[in-house]
Every structure is written in C-alpha cells, then in structure tokens.
N, C-alpha and C positions, 0 to 999 in steps of 0.2 A: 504494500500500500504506500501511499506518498508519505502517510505521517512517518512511514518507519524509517526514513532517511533521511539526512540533512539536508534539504534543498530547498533553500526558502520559497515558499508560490509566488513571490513577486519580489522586484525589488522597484528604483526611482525608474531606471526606465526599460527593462528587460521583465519578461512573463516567463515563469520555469514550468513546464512542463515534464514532469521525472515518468518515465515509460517503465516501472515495475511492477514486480509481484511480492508477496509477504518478505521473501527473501534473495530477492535477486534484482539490484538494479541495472535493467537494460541498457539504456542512454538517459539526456535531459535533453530533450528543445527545447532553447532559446529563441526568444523570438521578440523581437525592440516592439516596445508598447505602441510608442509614439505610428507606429504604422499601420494599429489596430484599433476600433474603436468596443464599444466595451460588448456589443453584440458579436461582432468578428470574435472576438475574443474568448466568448461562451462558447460557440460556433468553431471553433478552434480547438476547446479544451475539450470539446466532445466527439471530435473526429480522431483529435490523438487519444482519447479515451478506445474507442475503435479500433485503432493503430496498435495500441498496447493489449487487448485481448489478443488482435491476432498476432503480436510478438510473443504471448504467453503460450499460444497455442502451439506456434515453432519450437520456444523450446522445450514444452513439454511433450511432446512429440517424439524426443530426442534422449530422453529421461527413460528407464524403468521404472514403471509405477511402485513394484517392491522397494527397490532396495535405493530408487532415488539417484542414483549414477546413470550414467550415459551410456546406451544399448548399444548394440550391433550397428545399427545404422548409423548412427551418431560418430560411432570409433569409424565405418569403412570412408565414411566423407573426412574425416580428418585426414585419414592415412592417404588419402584421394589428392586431398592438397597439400600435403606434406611432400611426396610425389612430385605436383606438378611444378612444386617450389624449386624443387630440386632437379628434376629438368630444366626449367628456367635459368639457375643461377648457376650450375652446375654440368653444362650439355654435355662435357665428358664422361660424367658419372654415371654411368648406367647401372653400377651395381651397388647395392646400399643391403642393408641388414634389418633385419625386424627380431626381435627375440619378444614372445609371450611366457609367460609361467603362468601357472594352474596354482594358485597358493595354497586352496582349500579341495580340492576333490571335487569341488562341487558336482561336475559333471557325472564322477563317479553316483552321488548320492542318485539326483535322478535318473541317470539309467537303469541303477538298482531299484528302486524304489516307486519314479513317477515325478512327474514334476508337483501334483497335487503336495505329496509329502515333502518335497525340497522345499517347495514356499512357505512351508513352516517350519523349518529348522532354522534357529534363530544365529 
C-alpha cells in the first residue's frame, strides 16, 4: 500500500505516485503539479491506480503462490536475459556455465509421495 513507504503524496510542486503492493515497491511517478489541474490529477491517480494492479499482477504471476519465491518461468526469462546480455557484451563467449543444486530433496519428496503431501511439508 502507499502508506507502507516513505513517499510523500505531494510535495510544493511535484504529485508522487508510488506503484506498490503490501511489500514490494515497484516504481514512483513523478509528475510536476503545475501541469495538472486538480481533476487531471484524480484522473491521473486512478489510471496509475490501474497501472499498478496490472504491475501487481506481472509480478505475481512470477511468484509461487506457496512458498512466495520466483517459479520456473520467472528463473527461465532471467536466464533468457542473462544470455542475451552476454551475447551482446561478450560475442566471443559462447560458452558460459550454469550450476543448480537441489539443497532439500524436495523433488525426491514428491515423487515419493505427491505433490498434495510436498505442499505441506513445512
């Protein structure tokens, strides 16, 4: 929510605009008063209001509903630009490393078990 971060909703001649959720602040638009009048400006706070569900929506999206960390999809676009970063700045490099670890079995549990029972093992 806006109260939960410092960013003042106005100041003398700037309108804040903070784009989050309970605990994550996305951006703030800024945006000079003097070039809005106070209708523009409602009109304004409620289109970025709009703006900011659908930035909530992207990145929960991105999120595992359990455990709150960033799924598959979320990690293959990183590695995607990480990738193309490195074709870019690096066009010689064609060969780079990845290493993952398995810290907890987890895999192992649901396979054994189900995923019903993994999602409750705390």
């Amino acid at each position: 929510s806006e109260r939960s971060h410092q960013f003042p909703s106005q100041s003398q001649n700037i309108d804040y605009f903070p784009v989050a959720d309970d605990t994550h602040l996305f951006e703030v638009i800024e945006i000079e008063r003097r070039t809005l009048d106070g209708s523009c400006r409602e009109m304004l706070a409620r289109i970025l209001g709009i703006y900011g569900n659908f930035v909530r929506i992207l990145h929960q999206q991105e999120l595992d509903a359990l455990t709150g960390v960033f799924n598959r999809g979320a990690f293959d676009s990183q590695i995607a630009m990480v990738a193309q970063s490195v074709r870019q700045t690096q066009p010689g490099a064609e060969q780079w490393w990845l290493m993952m670890l398995d810290v907890d079995h987890f895999k192992q549990i649901n396979d054994t078990y189900g995923h019903l029972i993994g999602d409750e093992v705390p």
